[in-house]
N, CA and C atoms as a LAMMPS dump frame, in Angstrom:
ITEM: TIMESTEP
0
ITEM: NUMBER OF ATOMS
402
ITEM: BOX BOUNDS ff ff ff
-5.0000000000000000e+02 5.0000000000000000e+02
-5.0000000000000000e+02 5.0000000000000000e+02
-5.0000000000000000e+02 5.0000000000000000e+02
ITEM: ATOMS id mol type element x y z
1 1 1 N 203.026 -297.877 266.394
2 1 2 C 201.894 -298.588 265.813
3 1 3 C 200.593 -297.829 266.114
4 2 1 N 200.297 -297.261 267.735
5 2 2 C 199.13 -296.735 267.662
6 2 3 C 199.373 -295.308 266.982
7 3 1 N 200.199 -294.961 266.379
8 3 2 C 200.219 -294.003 266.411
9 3 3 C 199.648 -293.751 264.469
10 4 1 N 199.997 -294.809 264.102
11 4 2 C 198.686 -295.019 262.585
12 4 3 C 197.667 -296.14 262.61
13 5 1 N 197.617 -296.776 263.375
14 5 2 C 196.54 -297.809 263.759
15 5 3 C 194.984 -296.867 264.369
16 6 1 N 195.609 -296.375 265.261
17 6 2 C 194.238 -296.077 266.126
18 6 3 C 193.48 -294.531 265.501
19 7 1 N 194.407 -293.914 264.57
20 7 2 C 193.189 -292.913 264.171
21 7 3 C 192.167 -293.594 263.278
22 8 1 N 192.569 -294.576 262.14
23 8 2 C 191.248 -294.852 261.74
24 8 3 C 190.134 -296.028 262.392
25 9 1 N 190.347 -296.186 263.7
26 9 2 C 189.558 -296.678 264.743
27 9 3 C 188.599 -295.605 265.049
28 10 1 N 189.635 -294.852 265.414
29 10 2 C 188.589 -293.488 265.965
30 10 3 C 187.571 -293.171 265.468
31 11 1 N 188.238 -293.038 263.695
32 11 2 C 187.248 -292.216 262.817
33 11 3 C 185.999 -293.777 262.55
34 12 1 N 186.255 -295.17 262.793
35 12 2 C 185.517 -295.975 262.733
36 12 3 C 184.681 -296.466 263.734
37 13 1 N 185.034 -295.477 265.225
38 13 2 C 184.387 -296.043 266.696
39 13 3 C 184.223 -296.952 267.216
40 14 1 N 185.236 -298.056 266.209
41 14 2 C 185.815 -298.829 267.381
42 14 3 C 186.751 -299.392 267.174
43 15 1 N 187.203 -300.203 268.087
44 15 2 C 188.189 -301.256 267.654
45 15 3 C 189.258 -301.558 269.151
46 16 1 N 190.273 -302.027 268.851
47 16 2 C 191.069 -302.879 270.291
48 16 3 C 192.525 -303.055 269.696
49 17 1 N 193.262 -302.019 270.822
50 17 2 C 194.801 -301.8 270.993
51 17 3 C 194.919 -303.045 272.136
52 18 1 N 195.425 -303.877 271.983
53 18 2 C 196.242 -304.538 272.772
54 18 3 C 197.881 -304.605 273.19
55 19 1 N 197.93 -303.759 273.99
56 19 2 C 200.009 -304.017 273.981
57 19 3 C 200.656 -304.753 275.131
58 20 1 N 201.848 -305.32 274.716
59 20 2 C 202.159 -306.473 275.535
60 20 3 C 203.465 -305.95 276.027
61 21 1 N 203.627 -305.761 277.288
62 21 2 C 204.671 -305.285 278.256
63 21 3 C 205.092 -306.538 278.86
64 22 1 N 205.084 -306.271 280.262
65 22 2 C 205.895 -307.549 280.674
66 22 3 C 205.701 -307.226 282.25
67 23 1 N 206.134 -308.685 282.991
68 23 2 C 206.178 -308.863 283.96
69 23 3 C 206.73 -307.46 284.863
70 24 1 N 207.867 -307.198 283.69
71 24 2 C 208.861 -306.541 284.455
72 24 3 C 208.569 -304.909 284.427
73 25 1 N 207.528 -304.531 284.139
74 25 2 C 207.125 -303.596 283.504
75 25 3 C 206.614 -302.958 284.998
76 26 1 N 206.037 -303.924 286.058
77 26 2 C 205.136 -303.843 287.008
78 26 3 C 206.141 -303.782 287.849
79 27 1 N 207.218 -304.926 288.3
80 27 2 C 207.986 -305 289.21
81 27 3 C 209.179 -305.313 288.736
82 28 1 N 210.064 -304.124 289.815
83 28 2 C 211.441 -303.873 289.126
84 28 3 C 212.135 -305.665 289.418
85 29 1 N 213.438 -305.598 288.713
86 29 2 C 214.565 -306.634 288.721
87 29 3 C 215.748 -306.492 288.256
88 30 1 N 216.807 -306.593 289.033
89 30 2 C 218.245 -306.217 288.793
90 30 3 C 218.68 -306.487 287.651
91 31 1 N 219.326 -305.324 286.653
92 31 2 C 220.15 -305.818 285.701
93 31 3 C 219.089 -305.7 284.386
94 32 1 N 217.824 -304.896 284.745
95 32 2 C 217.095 -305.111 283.694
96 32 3 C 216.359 -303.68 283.722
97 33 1 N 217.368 -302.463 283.846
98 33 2 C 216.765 -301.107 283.957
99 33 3 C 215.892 -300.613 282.81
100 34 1 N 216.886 -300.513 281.949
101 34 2 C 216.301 -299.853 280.584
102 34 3 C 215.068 -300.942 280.116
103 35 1 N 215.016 -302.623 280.198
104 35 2 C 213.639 -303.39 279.508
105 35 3 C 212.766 -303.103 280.319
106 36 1 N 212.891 -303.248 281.42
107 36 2 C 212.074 -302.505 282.758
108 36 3 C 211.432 -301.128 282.728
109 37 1 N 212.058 -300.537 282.252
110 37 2 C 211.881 -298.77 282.105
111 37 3 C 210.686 -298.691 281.086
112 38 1 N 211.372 -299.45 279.723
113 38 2 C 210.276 -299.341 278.618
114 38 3 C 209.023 -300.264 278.593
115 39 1 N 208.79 -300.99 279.572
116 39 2 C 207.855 -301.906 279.773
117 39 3 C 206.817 -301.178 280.617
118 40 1 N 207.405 -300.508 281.594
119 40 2 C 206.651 -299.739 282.601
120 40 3 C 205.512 -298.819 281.726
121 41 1 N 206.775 -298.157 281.027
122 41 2 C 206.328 -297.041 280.107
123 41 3 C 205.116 -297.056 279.245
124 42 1 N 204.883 -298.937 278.889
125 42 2 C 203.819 -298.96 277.86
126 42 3 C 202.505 -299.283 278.701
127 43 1 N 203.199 -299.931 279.977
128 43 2 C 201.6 -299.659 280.682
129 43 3 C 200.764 -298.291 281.487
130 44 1 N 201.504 -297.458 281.747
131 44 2 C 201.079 -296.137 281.546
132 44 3 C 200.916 -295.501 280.188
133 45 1 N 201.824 -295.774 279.329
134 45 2 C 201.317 -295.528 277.734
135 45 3 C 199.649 -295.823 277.632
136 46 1 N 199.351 -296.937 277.942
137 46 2 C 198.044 -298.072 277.433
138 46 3 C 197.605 -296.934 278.669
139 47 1 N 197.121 -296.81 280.251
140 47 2 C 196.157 -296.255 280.772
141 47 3 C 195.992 -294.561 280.403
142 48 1 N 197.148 -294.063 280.192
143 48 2 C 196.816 -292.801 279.635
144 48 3 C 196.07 -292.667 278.396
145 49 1 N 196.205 -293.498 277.435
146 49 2 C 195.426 -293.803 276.217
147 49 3 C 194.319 -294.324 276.312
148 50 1 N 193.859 -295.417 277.18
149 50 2 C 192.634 -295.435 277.683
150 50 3 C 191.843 -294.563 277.882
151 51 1 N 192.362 -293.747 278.681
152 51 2 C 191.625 -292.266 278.947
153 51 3 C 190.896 -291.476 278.154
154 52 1 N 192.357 -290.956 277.296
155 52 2 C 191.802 -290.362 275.961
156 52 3 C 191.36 -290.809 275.194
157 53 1 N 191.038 -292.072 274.79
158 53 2 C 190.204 -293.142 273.826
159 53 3 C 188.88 -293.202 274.48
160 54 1 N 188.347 -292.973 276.019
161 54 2 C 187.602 -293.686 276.116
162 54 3 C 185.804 -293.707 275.426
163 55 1 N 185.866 -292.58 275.331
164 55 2 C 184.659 -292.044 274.693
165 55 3 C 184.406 -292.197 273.172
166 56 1 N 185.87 -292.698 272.305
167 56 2 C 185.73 -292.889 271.265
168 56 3 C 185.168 -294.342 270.348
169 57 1 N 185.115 -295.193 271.485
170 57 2 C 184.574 -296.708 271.33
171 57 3 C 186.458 -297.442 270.617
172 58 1 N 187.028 -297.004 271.372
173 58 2 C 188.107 -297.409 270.691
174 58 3 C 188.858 -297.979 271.769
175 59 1 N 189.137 -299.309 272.383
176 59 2 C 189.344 -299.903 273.789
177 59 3 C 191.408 -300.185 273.622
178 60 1 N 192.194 -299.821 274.654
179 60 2 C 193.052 -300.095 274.302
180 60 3 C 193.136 -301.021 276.202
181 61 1 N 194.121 -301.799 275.82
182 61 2 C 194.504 -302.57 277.11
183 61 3 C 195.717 -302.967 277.256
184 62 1 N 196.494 -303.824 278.207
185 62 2 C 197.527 -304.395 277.886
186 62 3 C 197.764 -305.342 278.848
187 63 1 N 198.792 -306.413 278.005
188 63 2 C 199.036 -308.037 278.679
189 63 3 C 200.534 -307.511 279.371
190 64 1 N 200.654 -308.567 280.509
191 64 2 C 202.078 -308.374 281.174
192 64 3 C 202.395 -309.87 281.286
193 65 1 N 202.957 -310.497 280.582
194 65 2 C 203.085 -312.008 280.508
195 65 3 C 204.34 -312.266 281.632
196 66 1 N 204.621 -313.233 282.393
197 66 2 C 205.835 -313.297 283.467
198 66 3 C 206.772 -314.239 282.613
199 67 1 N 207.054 -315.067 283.709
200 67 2 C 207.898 -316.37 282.764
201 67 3 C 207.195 -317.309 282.472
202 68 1 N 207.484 -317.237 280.48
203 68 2 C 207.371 -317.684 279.749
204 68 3 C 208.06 -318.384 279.351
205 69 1 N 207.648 -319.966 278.799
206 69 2 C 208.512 -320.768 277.987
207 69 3 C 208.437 -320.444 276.474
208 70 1 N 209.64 -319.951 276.362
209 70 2 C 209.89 -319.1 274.979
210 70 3 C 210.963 -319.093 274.338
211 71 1 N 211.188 -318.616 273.247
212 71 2 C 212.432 -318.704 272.93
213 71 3 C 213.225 -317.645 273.185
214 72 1 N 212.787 -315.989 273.33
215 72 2 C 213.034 -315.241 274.496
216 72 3 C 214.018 -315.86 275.486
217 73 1 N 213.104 -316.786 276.573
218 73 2 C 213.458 -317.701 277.491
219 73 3 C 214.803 -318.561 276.97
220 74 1 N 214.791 -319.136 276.017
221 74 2 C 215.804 -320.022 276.033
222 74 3 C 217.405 -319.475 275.81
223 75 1 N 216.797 -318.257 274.984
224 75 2 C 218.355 -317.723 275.228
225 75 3 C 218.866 -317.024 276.39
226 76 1 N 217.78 -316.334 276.971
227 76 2 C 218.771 -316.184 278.111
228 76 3 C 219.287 -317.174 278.7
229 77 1 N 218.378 -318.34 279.486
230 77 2 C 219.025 -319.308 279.981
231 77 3 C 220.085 -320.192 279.207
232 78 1 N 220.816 -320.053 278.004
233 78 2 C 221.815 -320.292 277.641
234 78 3 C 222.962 -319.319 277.552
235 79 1 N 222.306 -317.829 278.205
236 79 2 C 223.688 -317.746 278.858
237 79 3 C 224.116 -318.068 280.334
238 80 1 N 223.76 -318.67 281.26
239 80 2 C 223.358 -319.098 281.871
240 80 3 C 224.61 -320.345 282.349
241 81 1 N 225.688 -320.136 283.433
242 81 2 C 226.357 -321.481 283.518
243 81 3 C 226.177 -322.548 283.347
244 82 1 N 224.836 -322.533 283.995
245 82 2 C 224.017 -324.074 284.165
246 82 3 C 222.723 -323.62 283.725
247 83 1 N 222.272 -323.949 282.493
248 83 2 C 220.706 -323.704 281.572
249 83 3 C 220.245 -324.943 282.194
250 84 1 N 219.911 -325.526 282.674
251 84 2 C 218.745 -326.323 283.486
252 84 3 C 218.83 -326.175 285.526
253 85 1 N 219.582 -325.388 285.357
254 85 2 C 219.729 -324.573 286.743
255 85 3 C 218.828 -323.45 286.901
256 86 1 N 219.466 -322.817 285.825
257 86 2 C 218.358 -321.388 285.698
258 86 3 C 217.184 -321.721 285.49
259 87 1 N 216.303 -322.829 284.344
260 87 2 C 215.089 -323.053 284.365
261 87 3 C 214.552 -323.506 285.574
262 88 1 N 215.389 -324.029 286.454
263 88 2 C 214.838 -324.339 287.287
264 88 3 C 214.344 -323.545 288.475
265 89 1 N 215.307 -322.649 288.331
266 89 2 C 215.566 -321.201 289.408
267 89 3 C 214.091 -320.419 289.042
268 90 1 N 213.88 -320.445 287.755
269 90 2 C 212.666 -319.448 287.2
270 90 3 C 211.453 -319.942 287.804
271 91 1 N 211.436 -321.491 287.514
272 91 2 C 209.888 -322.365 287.651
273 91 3 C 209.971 -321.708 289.465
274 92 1 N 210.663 -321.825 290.316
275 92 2 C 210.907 -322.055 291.424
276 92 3 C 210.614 -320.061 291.892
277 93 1 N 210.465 -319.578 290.759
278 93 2 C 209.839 -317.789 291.084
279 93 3 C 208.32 -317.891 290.877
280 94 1 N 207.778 -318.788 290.416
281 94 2 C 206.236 -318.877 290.022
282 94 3 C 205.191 -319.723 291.17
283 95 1 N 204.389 -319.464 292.019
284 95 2 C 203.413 -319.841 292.671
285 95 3 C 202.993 -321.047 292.098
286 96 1 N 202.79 -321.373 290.653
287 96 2 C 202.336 -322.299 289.96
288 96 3 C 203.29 -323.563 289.95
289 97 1 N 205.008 -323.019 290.329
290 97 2 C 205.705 -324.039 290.201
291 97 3 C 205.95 -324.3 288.575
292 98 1 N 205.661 -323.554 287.373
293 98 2 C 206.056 -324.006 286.058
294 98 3 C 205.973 -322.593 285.321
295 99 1 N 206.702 -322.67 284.539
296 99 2 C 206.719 -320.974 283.425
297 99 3 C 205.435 -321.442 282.668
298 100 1 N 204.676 -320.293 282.398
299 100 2 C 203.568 -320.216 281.206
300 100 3 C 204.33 -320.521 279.914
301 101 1 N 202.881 -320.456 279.508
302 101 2 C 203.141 -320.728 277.59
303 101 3 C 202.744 -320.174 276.879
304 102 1 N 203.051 -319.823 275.818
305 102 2 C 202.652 -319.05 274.307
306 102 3 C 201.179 -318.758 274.467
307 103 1 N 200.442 -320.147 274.454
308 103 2 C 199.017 -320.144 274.272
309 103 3 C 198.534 -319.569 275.344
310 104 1 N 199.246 -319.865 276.508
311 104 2 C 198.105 -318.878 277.646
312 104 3 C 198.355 -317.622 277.599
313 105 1 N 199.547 -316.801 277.202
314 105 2 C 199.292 -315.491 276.846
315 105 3 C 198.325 -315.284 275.521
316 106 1 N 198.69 -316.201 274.925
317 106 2 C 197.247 -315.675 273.781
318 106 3 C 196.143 -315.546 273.781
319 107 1 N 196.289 -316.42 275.265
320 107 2 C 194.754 -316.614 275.286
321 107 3 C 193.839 -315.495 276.127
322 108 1 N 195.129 -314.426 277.141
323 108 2 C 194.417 -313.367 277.245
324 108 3 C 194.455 -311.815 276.153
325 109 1 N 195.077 -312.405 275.622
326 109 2 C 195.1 -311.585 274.242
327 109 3 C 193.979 -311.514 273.585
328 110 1 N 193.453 -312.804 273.384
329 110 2 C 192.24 -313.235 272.796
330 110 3 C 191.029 -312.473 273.562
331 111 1 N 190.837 -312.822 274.498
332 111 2 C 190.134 -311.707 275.746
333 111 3 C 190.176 -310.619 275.3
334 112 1 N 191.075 -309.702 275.511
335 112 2 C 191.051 -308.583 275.04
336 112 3 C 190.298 -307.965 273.354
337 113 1 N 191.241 -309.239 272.697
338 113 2 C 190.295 -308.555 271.625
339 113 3 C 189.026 -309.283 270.886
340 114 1 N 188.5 -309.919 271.94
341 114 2 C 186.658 -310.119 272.303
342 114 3 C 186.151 -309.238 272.565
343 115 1 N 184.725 -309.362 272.293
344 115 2 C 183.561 -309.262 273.105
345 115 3 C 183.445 -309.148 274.064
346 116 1 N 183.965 -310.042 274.955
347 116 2 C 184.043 -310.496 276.198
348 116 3 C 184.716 -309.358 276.9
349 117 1 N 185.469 -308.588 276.581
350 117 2 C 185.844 -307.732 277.135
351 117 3 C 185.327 -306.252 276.868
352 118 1 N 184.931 -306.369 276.459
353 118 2 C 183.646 -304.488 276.067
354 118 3 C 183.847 -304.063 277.126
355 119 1 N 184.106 -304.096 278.372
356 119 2 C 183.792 -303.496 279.356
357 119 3 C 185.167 -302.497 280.067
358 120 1 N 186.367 -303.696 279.599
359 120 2 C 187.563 -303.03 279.793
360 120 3 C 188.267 -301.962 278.859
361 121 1 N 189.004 -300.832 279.649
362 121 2 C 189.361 -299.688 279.034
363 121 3 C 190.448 -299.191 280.086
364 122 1 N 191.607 -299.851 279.623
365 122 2 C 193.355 -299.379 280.265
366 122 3 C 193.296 -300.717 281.29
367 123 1 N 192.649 -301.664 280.957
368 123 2 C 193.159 -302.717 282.043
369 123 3 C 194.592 -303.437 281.848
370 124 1 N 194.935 -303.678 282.704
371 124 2 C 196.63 -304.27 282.902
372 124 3 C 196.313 -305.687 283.345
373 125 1 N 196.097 -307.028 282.564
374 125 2 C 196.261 -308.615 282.839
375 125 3 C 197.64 -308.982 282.835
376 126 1 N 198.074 -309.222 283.915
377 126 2 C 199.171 -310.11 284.267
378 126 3 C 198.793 -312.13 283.787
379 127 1 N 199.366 -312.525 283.558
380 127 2 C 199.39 -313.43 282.867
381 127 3 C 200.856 -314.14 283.628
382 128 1 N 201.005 -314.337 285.083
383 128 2 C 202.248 -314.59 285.275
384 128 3 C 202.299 -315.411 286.576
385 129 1 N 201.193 -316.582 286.468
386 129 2 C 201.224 -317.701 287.332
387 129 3 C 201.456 -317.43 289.009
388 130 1 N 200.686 -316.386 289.512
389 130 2 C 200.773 -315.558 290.673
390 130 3 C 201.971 -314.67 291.045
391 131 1 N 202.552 -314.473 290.34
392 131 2 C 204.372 -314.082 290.801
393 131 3 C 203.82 -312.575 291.434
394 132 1 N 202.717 -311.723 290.882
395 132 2 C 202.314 -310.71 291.527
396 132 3 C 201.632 -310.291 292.517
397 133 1 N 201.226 -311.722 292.711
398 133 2 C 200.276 -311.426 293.615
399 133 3 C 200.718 -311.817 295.232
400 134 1 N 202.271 -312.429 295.47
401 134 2 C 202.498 -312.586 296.517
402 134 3 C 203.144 -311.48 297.029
């Protein structure tokens, strides 16, 4: 996508890459090498591109959403022996005690591609109810 999106940013001086990696992108988890691998990948993707964008008024950033109530979410936990075991196992990985939602990742999405954010260039928002920060 950035790869025909962001030249005519360039040539327009400005505009906002937002890409959405993942929890897992930051911190590894068993059984999840390769989504892990390519998640990592896009948040060094996004700060190396930062870099080289930065002078062009062309802001790229990226969201790392944790657990989410999603539909993502629901299928895994239906493979899952017990799917209200596992949801429960997940809520019980979050500081907050509950998985996020759709809207609160959008809503740093939305951030990003504000105003409000002019200032950021390769920032990484976790969006994942403290799970990183312990």
């Amino acid at each position: 996508m950035c790869k025909h999106f962001v030249p005519p940013m360039v040539e327009a001086g400005s505009g906002s890459v937002i890409n959405i990696s993942s929890l897992n992108g930051l911190v590894g988890f068993p059984l999840s090498t390769a989504y892990g691998g390519a998640k990592g990948g896009l948040v060094v993707f996004t700060r190396d591109m930062a870099i080289e964008l930065a002078a062009t008024g062309v802001r790229i950033n990226c969201v790392c959403p944790g657990v989410i109530d999603t539909g993502m979410m629901e299928r895994w936990t239906d493979l899952m022996p017990d799917k209200n075991e596992a949801k429960e196992m997940l809520k019980g990985t979050m500081p907050i005690g509950r998985m996020g939602t759709a809207e609160e990742v959008a809503g740093a999405i939305y951030f990003f591609a504000s105003a409000d954010s002019s200032l950021c260039q390769g920032s990484v928002l976790t969006v994942d109810g403290g799970f990183t920060a312990q």
